[in-house]
PDB file of N, CA, C and O in Angstrom:
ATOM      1  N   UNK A   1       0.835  -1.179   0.000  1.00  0.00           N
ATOM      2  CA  UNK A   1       0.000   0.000   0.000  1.00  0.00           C
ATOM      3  C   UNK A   1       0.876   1.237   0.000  1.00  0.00           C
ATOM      4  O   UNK A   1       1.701   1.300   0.912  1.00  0.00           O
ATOM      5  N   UNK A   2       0.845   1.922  -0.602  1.00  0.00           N
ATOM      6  CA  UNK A   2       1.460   3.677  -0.421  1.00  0.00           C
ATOM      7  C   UNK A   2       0.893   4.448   0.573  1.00  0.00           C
ATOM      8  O   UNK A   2      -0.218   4.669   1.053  1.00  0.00           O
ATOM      9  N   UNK A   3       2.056   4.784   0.716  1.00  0.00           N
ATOM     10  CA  UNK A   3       1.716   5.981   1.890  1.00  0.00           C
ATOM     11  C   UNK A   3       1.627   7.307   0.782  1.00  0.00           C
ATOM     12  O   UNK A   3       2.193   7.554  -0.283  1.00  0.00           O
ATOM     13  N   UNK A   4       0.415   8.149   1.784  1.00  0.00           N
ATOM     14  CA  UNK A   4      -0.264   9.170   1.222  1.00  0.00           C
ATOM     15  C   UNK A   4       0.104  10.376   2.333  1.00  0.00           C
ATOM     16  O   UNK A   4      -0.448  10.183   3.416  1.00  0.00           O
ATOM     17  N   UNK A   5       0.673  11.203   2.286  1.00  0.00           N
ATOM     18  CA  UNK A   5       0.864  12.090   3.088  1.00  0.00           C
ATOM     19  C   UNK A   5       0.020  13.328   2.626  1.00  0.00           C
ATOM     20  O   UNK A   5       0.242  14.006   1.623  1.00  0.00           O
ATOM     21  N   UNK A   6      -1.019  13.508   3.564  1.00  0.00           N
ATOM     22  CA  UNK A   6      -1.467  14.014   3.589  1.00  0.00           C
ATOM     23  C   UNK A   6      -2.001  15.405   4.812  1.00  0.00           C
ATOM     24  O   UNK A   6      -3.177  15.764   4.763  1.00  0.00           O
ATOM     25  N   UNK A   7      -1.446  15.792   5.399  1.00  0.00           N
ATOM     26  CA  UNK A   7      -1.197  16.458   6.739  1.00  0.00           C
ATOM     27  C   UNK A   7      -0.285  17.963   6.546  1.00  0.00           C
ATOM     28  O   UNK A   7       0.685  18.083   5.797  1.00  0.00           O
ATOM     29  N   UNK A   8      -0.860  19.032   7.409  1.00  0.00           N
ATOM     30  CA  UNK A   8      -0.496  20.152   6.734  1.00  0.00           C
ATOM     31  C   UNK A   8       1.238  20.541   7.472  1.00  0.00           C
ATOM     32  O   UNK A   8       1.523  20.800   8.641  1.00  0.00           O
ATOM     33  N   UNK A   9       1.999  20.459   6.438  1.00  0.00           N
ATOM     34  CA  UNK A   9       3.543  20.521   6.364  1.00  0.00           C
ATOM     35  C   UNK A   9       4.024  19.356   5.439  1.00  0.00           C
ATOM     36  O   UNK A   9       5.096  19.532   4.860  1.00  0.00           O
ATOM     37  N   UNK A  10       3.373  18.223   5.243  1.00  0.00           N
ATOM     38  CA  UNK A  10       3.876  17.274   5.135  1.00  0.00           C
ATOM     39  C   UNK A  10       4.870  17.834   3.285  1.00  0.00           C
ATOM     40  O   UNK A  10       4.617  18.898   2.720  1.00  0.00           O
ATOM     41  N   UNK A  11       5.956  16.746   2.721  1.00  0.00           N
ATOM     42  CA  UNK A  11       6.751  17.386   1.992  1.00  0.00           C
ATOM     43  C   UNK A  11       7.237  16.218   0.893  1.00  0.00           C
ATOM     44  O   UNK A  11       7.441  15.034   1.159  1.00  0.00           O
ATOM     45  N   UNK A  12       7.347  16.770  -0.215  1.00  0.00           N
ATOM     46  CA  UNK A  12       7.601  15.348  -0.969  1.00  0.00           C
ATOM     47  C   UNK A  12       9.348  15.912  -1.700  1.00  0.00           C
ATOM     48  O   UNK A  12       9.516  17.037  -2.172  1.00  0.00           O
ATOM     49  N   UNK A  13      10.579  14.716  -1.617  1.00  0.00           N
ATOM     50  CA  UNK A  13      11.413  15.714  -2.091  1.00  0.00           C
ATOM     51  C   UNK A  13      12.177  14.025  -3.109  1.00  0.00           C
ATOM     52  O   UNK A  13      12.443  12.919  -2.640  1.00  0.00           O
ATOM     53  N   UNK A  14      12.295  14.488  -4.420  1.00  0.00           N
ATOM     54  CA  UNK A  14      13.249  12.975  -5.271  1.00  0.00           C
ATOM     55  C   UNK A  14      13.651  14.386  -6.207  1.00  0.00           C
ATOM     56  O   UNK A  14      13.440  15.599  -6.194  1.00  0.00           O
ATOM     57  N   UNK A  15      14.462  13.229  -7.116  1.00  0.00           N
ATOM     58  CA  UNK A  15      14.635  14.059  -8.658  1.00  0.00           C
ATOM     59  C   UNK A  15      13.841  14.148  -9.248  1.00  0.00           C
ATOM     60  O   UNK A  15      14.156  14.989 -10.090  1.00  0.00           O
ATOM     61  N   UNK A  16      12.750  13.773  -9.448  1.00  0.00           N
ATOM     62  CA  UNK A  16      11.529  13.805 -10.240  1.00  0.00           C
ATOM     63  C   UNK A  16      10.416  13.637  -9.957  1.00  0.00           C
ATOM     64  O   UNK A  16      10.063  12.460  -9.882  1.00  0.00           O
ATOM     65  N   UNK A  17       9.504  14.590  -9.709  1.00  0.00           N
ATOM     66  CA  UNK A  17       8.193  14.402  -8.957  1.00  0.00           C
ATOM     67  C   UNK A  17       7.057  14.995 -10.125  1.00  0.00           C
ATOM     68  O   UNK A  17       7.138  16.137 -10.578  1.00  0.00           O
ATOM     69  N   UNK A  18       6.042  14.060 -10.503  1.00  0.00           N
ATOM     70  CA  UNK A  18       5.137  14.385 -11.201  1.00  0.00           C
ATOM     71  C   UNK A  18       3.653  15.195 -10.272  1.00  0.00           C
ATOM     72  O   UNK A  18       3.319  14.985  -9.106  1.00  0.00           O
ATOM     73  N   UNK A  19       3.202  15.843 -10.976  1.00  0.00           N
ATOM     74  CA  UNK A  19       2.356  16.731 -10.271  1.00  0.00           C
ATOM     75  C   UNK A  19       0.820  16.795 -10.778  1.00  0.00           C
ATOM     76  O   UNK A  19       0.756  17.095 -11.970  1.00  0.00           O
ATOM     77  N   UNK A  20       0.043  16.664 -10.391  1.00  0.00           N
ATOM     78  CA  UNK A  20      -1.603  16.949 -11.239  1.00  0.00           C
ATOM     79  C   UNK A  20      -2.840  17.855 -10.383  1.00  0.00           C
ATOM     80  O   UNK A  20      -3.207  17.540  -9.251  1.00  0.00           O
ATOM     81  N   UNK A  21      -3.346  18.926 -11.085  1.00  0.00           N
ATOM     82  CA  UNK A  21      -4.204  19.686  -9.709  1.00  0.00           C
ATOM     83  C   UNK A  21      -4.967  20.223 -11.098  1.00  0.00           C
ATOM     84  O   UNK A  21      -4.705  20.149 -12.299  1.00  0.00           O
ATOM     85  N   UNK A  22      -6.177  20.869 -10.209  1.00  0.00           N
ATOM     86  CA  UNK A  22      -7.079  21.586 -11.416  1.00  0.00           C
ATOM     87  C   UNK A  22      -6.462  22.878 -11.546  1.00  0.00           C
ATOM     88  O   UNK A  22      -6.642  23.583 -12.539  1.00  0.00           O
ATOM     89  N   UNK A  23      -5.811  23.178 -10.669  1.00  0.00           N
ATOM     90  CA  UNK A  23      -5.327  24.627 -10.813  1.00  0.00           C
ATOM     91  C   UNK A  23      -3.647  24.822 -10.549  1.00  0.00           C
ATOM     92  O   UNK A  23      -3.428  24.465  -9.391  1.00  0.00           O
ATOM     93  N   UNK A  24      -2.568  25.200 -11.121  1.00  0.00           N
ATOM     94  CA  UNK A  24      -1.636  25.517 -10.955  1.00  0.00           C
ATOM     95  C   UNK A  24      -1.529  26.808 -11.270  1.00  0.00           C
ATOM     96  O   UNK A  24      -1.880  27.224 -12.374  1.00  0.00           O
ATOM     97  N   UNK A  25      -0.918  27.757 -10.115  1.00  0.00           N
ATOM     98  CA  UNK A  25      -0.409  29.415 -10.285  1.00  0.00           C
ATOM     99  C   UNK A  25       0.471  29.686  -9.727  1.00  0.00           C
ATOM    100  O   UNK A  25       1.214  28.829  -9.249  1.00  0.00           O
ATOM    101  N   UNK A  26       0.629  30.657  -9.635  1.00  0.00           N
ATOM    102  CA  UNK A  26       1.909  31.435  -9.399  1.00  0.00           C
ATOM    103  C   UNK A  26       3.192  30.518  -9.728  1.00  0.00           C
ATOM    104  O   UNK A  26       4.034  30.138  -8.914  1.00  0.00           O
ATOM    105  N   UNK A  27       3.148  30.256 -11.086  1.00  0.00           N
ATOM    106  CA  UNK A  27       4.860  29.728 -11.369  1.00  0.00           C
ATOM    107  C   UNK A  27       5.662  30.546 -11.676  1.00  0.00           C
ATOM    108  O   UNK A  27       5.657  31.335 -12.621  1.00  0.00           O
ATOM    109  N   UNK A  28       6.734  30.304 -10.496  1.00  0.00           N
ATOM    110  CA  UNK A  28       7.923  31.047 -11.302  1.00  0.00           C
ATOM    111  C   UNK A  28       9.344  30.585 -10.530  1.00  0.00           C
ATOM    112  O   UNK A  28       9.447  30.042  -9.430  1.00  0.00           O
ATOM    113  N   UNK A  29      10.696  31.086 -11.728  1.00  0.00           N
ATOM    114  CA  UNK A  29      11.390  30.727 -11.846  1.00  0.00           C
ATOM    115  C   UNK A  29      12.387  31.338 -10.721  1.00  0.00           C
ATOM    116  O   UNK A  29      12.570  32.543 -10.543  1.00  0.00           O
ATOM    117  N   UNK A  30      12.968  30.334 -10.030  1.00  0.00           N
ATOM    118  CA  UNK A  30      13.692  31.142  -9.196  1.00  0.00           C
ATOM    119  C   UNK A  30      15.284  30.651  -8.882  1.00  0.00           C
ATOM    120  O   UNK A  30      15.154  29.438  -8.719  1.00  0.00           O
ATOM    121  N   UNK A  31      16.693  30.968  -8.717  1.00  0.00           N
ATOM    122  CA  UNK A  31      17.697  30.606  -8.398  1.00  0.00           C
ATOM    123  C   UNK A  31      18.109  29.552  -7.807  1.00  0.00           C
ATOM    124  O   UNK A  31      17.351  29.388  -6.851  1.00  0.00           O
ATOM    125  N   UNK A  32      18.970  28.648  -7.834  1.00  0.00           N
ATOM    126  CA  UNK A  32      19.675  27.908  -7.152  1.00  0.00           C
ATOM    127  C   UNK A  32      20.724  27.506  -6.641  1.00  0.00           C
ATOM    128  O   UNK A  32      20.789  27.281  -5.433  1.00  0.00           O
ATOM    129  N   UNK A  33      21.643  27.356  -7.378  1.00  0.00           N
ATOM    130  CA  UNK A  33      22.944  27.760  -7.393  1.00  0.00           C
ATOM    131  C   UNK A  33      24.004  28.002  -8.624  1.00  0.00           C
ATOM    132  O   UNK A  33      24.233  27.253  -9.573  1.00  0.00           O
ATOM    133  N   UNK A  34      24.370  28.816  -8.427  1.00  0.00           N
ATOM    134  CA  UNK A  34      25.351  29.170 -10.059  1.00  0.00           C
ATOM    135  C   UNK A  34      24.220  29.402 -10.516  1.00  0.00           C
ATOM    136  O   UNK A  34      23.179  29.818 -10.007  1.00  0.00           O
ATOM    137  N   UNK A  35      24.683  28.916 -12.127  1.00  0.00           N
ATOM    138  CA  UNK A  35      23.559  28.744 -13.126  1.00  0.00           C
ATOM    139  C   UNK A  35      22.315  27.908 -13.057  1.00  0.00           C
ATOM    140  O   UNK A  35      21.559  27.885 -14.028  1.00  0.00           O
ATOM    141  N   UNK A  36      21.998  27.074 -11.741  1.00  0.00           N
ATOM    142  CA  UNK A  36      21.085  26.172 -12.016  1.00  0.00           C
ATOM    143  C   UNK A  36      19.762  27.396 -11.371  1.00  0.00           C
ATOM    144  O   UNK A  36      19.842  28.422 -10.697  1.00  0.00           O
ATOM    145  N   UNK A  37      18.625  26.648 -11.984  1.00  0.00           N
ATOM    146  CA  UNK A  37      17.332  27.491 -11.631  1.00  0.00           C
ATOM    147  C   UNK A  37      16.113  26.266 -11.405  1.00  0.00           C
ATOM    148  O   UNK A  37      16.034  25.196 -12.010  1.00  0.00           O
ATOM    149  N   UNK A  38      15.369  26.699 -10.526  1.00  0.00           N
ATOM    150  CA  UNK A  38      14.316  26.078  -9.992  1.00  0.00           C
ATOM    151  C   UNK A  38      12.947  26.292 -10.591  1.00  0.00           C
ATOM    152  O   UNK A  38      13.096  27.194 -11.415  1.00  0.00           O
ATOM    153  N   UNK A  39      11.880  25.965 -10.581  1.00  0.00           N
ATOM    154  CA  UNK A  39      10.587  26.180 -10.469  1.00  0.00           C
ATOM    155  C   UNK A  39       9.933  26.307  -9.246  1.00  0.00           C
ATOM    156  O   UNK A  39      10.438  25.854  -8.219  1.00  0.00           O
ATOM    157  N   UNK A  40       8.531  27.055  -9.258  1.00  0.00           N
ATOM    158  CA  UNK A  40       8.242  27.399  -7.522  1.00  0.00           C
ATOM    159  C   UNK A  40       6.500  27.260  -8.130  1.00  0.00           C
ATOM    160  O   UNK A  40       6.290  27.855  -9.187  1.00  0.00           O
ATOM    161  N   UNK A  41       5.601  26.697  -7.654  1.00  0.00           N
ATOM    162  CA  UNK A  41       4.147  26.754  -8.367  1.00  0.00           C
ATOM    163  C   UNK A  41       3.383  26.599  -6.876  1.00  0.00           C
ATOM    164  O   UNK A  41       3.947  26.406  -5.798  1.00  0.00           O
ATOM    165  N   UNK A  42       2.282  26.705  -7.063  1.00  0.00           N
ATOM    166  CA  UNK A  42       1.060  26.804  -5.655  1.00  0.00           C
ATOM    167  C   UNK A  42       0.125  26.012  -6.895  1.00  0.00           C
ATOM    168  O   UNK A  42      -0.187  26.338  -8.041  1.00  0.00           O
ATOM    169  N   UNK A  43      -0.175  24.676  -5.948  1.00  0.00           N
ATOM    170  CA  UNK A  43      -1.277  23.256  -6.949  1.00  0.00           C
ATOM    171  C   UNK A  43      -2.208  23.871  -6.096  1.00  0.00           C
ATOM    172  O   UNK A  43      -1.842  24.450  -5.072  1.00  0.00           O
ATOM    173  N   UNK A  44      -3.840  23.761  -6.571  1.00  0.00           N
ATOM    174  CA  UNK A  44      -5.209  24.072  -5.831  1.00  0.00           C
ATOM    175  C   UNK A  44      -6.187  23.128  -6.187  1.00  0.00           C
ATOM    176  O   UNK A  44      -6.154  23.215  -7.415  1.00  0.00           O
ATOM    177  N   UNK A  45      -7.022  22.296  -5.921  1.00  0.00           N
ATOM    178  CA  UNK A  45      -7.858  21.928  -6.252  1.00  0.00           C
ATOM    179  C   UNK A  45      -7.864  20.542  -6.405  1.00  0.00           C
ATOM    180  O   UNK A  45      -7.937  20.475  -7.632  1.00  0.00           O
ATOM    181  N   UNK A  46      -7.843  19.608  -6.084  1.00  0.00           N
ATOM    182  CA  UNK A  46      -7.190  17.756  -5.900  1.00  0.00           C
ATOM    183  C   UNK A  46      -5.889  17.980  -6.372  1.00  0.00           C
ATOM    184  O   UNK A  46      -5.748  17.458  -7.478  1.00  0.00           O
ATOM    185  N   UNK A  47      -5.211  18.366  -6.098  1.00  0.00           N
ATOM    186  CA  UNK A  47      -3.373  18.308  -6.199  1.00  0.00           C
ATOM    187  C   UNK A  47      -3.402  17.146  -5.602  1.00  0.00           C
ATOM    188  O   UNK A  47      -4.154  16.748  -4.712  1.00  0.00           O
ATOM    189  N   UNK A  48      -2.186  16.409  -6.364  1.00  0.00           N
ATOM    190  CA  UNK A  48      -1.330  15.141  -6.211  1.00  0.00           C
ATOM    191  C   UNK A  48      -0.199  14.996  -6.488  1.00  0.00           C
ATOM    192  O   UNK A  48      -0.311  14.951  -7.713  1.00  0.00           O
ATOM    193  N   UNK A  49       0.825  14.884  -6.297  1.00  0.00           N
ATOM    194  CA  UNK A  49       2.187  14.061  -6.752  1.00  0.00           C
ATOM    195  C   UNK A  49       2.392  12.907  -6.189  1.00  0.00           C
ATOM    196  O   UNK A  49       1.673  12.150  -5.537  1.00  0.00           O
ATOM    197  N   UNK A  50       3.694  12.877  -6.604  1.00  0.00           N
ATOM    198  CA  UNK A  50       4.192  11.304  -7.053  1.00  0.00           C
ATOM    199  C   UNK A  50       5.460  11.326  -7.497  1.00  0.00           C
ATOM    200  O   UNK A  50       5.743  11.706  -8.634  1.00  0.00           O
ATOM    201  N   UNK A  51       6.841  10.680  -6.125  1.00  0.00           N
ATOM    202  CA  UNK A  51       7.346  10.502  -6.773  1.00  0.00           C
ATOM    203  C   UNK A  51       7.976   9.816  -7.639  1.00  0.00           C
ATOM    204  O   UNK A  51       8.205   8.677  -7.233  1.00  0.00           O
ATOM    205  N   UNK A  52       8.439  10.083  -8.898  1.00  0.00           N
ATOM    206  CA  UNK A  52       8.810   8.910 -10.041  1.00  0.00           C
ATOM    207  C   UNK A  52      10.143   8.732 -10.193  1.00  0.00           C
ATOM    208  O   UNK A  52      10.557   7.721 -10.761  1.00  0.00           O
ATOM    209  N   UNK A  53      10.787   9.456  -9.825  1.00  0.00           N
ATOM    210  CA  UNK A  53      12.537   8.767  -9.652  1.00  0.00           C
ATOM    211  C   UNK A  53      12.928   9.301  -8.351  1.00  0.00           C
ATOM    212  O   UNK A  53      12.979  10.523  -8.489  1.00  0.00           O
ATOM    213  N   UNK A  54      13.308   8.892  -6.838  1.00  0.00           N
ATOM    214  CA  UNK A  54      14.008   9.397  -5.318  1.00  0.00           C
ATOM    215  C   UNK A  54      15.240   9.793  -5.937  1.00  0.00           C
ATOM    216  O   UNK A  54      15.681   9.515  -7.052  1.00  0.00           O
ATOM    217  N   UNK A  55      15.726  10.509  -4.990  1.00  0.00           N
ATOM    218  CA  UNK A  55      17.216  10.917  -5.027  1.00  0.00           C
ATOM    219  C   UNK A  55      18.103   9.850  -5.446  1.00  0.00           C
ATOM    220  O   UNK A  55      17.845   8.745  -4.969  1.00  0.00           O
ATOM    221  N   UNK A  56      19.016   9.930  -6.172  1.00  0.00           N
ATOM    222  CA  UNK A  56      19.754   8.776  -6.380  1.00  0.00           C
ATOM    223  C   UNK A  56      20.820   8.304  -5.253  1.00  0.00           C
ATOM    224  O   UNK A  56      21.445   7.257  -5.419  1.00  0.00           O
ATOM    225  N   UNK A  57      21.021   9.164  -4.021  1.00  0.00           N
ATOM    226  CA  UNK A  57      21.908   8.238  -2.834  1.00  0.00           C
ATOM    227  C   UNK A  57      20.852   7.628  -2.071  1.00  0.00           C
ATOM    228  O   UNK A  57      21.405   6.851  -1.292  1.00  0.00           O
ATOM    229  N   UNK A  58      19.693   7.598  -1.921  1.00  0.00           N
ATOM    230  CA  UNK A  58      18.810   6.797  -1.604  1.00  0.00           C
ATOM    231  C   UNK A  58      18.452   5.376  -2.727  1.00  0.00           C
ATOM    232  O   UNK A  58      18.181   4.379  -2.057  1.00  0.00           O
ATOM    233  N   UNK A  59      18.411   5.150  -4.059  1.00  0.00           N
ATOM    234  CA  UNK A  59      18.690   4.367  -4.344  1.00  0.00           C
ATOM    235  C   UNK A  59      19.993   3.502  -4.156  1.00  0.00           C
ATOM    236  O   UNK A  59      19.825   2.285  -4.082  1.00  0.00           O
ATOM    237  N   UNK A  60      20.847   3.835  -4.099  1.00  0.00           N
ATOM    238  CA  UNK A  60      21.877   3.511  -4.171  1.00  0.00           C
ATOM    239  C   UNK A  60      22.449   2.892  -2.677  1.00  0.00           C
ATOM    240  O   UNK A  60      23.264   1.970  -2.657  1.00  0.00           O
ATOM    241  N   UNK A  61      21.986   3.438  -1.600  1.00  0.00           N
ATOM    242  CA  UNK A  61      21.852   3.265  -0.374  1.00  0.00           C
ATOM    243  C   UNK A  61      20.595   1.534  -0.504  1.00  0.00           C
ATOM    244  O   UNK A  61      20.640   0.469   0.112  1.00  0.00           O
ATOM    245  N   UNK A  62      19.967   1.875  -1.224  1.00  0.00           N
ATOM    246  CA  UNK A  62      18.945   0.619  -0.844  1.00  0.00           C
ATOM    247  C   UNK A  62      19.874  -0.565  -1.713  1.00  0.00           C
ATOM    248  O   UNK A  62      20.103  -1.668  -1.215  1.00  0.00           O
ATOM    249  N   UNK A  63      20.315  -0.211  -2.929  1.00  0.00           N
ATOM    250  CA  UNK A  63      20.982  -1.353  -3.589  1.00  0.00           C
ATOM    251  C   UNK A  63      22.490  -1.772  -3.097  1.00  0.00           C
ATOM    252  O   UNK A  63      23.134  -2.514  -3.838  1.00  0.00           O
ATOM    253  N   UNK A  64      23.049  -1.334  -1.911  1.00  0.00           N
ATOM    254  CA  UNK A  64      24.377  -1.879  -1.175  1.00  0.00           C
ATOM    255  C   UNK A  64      25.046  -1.066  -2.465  1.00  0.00           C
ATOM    256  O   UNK A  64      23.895  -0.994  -2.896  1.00  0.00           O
ATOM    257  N   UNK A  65      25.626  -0.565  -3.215  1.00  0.00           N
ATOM    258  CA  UNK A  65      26.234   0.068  -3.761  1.00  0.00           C
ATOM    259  C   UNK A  65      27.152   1.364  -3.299  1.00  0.00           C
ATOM    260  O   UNK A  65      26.793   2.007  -2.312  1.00  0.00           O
ATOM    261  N   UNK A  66      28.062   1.649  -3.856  1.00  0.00           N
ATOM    262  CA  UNK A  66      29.039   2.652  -2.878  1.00  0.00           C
ATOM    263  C   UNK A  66      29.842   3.090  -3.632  1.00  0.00           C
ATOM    264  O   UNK A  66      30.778   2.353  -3.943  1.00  0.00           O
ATOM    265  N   UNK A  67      29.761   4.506  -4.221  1.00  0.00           N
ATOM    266  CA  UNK A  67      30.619   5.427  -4.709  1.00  0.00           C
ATOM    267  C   UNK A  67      32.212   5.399  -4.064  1.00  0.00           C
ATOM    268  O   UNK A  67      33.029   5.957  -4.796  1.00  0.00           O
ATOM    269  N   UNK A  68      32.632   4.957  -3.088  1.00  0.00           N
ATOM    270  CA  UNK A  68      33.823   4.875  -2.570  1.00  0.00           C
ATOM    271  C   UNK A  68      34.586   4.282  -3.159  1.00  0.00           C
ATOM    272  O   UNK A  68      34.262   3.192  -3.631  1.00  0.00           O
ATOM    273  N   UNK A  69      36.063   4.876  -3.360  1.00  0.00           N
ATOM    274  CA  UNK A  69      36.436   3.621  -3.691  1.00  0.00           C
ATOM    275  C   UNK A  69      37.908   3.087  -2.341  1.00  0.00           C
ATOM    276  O   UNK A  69      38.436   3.602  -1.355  1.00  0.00           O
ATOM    277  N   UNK A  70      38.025   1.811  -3.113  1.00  0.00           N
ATOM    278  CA  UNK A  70      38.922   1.337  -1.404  1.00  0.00           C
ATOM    279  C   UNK A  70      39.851   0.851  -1.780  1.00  0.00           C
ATOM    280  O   UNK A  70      39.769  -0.114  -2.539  1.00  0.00           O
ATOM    281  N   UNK A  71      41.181   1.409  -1.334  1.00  0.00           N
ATOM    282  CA  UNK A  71      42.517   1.054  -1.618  1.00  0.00           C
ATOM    283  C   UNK A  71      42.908   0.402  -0.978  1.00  0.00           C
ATOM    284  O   UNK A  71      44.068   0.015  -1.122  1.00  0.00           O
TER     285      UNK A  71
END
């Protein structure tokens, strides 16, 4: 079963999160670091996401895998 977070603060954070609402506004573009830039939107109306790819050290963490290397 999925967990549904639903509770006011609650927070969804991967590399890729899909989004669906009847209403999306106020988008806009805002800084990150250097050259990279963000998106910022307010969902209204059955908003949902979902995320479709987690951070990749959380995968990587679940598959025993390890960027280290060992001399």
């Amino acid at each position: 079963m999925t967990r549904v977070f639903d509770k006011l603060g609650d927070a969804l954070a991967g590399e890729k999160i899909t989004i669906e609402a009847e209403n999306i506004t106020n988008i806009r573009v805002n800084s990150r670091t250097s050259r990279h830039r963000g998106q910022f939107g307010v969902m209204r109306g059955n908003a949902y996401a979902v995320i479709d790819i987690p951070y990749r050290y959380v995968l990587e963490k679940k598959s025993g895998k390890s960027k280290r290397r060992r001399h």
